[in-house]
N, C-alpha and C positions, 0 to 999 in steps of 0.2 A: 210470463205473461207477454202477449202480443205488443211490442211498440210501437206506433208509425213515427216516431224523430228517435234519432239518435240520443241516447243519453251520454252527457258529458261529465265525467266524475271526477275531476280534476276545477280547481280553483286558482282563476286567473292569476298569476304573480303579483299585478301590486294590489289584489284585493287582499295577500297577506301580508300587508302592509307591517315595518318594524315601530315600534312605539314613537320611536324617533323621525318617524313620518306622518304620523298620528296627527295631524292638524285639524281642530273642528273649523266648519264652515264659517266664516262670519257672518251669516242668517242665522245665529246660533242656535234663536226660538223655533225657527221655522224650517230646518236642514236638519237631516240624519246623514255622515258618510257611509258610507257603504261597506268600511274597513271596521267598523262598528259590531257588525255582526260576523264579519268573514277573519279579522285576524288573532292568530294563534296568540299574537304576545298579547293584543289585549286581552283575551280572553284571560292568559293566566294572570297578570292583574284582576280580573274582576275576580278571579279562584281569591288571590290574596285578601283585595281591600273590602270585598264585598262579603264574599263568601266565608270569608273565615276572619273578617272585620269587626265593627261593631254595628251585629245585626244579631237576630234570633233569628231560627230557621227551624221551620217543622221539622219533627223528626218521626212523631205516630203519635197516635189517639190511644189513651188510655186506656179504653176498652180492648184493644189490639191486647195488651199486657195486663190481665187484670189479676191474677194469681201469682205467688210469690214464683219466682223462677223464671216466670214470662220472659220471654225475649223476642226482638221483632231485627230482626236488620233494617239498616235507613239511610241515606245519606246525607251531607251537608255541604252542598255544591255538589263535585263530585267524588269528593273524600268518602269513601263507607264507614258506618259507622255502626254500632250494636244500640239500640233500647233496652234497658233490662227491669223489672221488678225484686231488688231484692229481697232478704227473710223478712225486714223490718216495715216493706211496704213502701222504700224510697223506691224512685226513678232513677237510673243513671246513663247517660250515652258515653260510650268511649269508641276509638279508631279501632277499625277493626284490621289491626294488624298486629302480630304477637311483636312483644319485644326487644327480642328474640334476632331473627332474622328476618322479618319483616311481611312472615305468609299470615293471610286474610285466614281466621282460624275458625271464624263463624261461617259453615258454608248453608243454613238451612235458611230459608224465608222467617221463619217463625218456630216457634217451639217453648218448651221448658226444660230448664237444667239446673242442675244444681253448681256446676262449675262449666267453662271453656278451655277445654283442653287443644293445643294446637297441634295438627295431627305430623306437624316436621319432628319434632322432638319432643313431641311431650310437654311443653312448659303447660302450665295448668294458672287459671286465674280466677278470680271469685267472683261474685253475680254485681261488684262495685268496681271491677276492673283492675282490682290489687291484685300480683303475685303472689301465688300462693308455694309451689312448688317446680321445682328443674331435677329433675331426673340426674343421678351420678353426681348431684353439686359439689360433693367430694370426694368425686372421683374413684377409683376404684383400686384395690391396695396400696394406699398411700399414694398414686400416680393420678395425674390430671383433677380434671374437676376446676372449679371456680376459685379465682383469690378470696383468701380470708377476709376479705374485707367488703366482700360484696353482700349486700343487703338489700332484699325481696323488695325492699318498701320504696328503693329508689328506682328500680324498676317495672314497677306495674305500666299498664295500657296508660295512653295519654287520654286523659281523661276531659269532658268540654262542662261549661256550666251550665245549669237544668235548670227549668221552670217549668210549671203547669199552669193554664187556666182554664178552667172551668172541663176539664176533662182532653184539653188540645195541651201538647207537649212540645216544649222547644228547647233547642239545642245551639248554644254562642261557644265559639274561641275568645269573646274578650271577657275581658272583667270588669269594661268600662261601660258595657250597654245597658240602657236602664230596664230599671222593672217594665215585665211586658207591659200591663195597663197602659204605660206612658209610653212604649213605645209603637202599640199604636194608634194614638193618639184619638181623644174622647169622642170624634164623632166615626170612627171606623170598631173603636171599644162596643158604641151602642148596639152597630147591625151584627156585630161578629156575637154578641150575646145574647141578639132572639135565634141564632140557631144552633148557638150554644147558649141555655140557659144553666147551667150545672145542674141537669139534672141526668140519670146515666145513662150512655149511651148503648145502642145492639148494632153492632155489624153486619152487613148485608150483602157485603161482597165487594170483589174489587177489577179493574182494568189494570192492564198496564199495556203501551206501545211506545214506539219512538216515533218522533217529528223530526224529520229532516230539515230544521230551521233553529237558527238562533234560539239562546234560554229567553231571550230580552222578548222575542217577538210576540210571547206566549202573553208575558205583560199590556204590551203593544194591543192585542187583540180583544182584551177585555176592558181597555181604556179607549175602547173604539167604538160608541157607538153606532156611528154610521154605516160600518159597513153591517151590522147587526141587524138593520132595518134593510138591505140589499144583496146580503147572500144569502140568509136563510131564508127558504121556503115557509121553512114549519112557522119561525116565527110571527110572522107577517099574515100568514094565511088564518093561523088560528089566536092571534089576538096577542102573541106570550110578549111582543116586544116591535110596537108598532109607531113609526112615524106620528105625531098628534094624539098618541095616547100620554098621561100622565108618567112621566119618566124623570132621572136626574141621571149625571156622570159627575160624580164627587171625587175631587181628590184630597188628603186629608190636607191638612192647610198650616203644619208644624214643617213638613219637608216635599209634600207632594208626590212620595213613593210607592202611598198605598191608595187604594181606589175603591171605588163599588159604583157597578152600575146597577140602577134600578129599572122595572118598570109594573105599573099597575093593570092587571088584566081588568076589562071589564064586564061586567055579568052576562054577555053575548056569548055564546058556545065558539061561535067564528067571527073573526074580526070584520069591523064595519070601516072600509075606507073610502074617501070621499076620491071621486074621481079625480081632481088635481093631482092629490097625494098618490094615487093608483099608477100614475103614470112615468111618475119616478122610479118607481120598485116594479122594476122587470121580473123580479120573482113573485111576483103574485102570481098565485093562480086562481083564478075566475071557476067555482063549483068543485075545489077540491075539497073532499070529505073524509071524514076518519070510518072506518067499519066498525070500530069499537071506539065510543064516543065516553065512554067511561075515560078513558087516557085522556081527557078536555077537563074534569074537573077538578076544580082547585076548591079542597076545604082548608078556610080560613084557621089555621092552628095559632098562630101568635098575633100580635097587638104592633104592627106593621103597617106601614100604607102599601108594600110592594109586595106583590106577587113572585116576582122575580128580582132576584140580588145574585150579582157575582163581585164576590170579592177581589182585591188583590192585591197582598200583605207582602210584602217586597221582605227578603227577594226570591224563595221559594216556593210559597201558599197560594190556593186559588179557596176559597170557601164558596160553594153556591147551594145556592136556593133558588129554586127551577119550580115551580109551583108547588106542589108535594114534596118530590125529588130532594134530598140532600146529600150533601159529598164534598170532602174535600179531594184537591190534587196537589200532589206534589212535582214539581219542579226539578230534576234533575241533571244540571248541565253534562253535555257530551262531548266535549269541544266545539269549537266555534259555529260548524254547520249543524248540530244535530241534539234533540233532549229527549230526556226517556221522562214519559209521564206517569207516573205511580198514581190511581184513583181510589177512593175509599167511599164507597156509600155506603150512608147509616140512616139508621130510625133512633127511636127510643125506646127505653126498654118497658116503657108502659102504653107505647104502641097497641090499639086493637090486631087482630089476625088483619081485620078486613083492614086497617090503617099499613098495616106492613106491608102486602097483598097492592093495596094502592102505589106507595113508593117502588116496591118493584116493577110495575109495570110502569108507569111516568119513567123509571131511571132508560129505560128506553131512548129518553131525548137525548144521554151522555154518554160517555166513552168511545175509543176508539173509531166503533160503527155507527152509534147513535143516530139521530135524526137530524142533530147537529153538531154533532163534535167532528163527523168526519169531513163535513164542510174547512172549518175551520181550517183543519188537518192540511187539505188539499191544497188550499191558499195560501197557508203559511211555507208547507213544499213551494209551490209556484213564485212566493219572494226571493226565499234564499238561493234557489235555484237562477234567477234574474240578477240578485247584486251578486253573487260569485262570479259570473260569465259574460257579466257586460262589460264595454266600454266607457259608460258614464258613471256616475259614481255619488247621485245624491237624493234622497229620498223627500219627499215635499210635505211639509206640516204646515198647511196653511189655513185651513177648514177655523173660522170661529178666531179669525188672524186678531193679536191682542190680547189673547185672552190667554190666562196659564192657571189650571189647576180646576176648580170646579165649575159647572156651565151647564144651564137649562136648560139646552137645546139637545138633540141629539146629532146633531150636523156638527159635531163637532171635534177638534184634535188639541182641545187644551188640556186634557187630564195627560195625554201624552208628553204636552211640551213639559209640562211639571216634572216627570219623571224624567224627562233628558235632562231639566236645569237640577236635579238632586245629584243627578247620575255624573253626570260632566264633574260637579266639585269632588264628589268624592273618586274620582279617577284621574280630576288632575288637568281634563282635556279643554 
């Protein structure tokens, strides 16, 4: 593709700052450094205290695995890691790397098996990540083969601790984190259960791309809603998420790491904005029209005041609800500069044709090219690109100045300061 600037693929030196330079701002509420998103060591820290900490962390949806044998690869930060259904109907995630010598032995997206065999040597493991078999274990006329004393049980896959709710599946390294419900906490439990109600779900396809920006920024973006109301066209134009309409930016209020913004469409096909507010939002456009005006309507399915919810369940999850539309994303860190987005859109499995039929075309607004996801996309390119290669070095949280955690404005950047003051203790910064 044509450039007109040079592209710069290298990241300035001290923007890969060593931990031991790591100093936050003393603005603490109100400042991001820059070496936040751009350094290697912190990143592997967050690999440590976050990601493989005490947190849950998506790993697939149920319906992904729903017959014995089922299996899905997933990650957990950026460790790989297997899903599997075993004979009895558990769930289990373990490292997808044999034990062996250390090769990734799952190479398929999804499938069914009865075992996993690692195609270096053969070692073979069962659908709960125990050892089953090592080819030649004793050896071959009396010569080589394994000490006597080695035992299958002490080396199976390492295996993480599992939980379900309501059909959404998670995956922790600790054994101190609490029960999901509690962890995420009663008023993010409420909205995460009208679009999971446990009842089953149907698959309808999926996205995947990378973002050339920070894992954190992905957070950052859906705890933002001001620029929500000024980059997207769609939503401004056709009502989905509008300056003065009925909106909230909640963060939950136990640690401030998880979010949901809302907002309520109103019975107008096209949003109705008063000309003060018009003048603000340069992305209006004045007579923009859909040719297929079926993509505008929203049937009221659950007992909701919002139209519109995105979730975001720290530190890998996005859950939305996009008027009809439903899906989760996954979060996948890349290093410092870069995340690959895994999406999953679903219905339900007592969906009409014509209810199914609807979500597919609505899912239009999401992924990669979306109507608004690629927005996103672009802007989030555009920061990390800016704190890797400048001179300066600190990013401004001042919108709604005082405030930390939920706020009823949409001019706002306190769901953000909440997630940097969780973020900061558990990193130490």
């Amino acid at each position: 593709m044509y450039q007109s600037q040079s592209v710069i693929g290298q990241t300035v030196g001290a923007k890969d700052a060593a931990l031991a330079d790591c100093v936050w701002p003393a603005d603490g509420l109100n400042a991001i450094p820059d070496w936040a998103y751009t350094s290697q060591e912190v990143y592997d820290r967050e690999m440590e205290r976050i990601f493989h900490g005490d947190t849950w962390n998506f790993v697939a949806l149920e319906a992904e695995i729903p017959k014995s044998g089922d299996y899905k690869r997933s990650y957990v930060g950026a460790t790989p890691v297997v899903v599997t259904r075993a004979e009895d109907g558990s769930i289990h995630v373990f490292e997808n790397r044999c034990a062996h010598r250390g090769a990734e032995f799952c190479r398929s997206s999804q499938g069914n098996a009865n075992e996993f065999v690692c195609p270096y040597h053969q070692w073979s493991y069962d659908l709960k990540g125990n050892l089953q078999g090592i080819p030649f274990k004793r050896g071959v006329n009396k010569a080589g083969g394994m000490p006597r004393d080695f035992r299958n049980e002490d080396h199976g896959l390492r295996k993480l601790h599992v939980t379900s709710h309501h059909g959404v599946v998670f995956a922790s390294y600790s054994d101190k984190v609490e029960p999901i419900e509690q962890y995420l906490t009663p008023e993010i439990l409420e909205d995460f259960n009208v679009a999971f109600p446990g009842k089953p779900l149907k698959i309808l396809g999926y996205y995947r791309n990378e973002v050339p920006c920070n894992w954190k920024m992905y957070h950052e973006n859906l705890k933002d809603p001001y620029h929500a109301t000024l980059l997207h066209s769609f939503l401004v134009v056709f009502g989905l998420l509008v300056a003065g309409n009925k909106s909230m930016m909640l963060a939950d209020s136990k640690h401030g790491r998880h979010g949901i913004m809302g907002s309520a469409k109103t019975d107008d096909l096209y949003a109705d904005v008063n000309p003060e507010t018009k003048k603000e939002m340069r992305s209006f456009k004045d007579g923009m029209r859909l040719r297929d005006e079926r993509f505008l309507n929203f049937v009221k399915e659950f007992d909701s005041p919002w139209s519109v919810t995105m979730q975001t369940i720290w530190p890998n999850l996005v859950v939305q609800r996009e008027m009809n539309t439903l899906g989760v994303r996954q979060i996948v860190p890349n290093g410092p500069n870069s995340l690959i987005m895994n999406w999953i859109m679903f219905g339900y499995e007592d969906d009409t044709e014509e209810m199914t039929r609807h979500r597919l075309r609505q899912g239009n607004l999401m992924g990669p090219s979306g109507f608004l996801g690629l927005e996103d996309n672009e802007a989030m390119k555009f920061v990390q690109e800016g704190v890797r290669r400048s001179s300066s070095d600190i990013n401004i949280l001042k919108l709604d100045s005082g405030k930390v955690g939920t706020s009823e404005s949409l001019i706002s950047e306190a769901a953000i300061r909440a997630m940097y003051q969780y973020y900061r203790g558990v990193m130490d910064f």
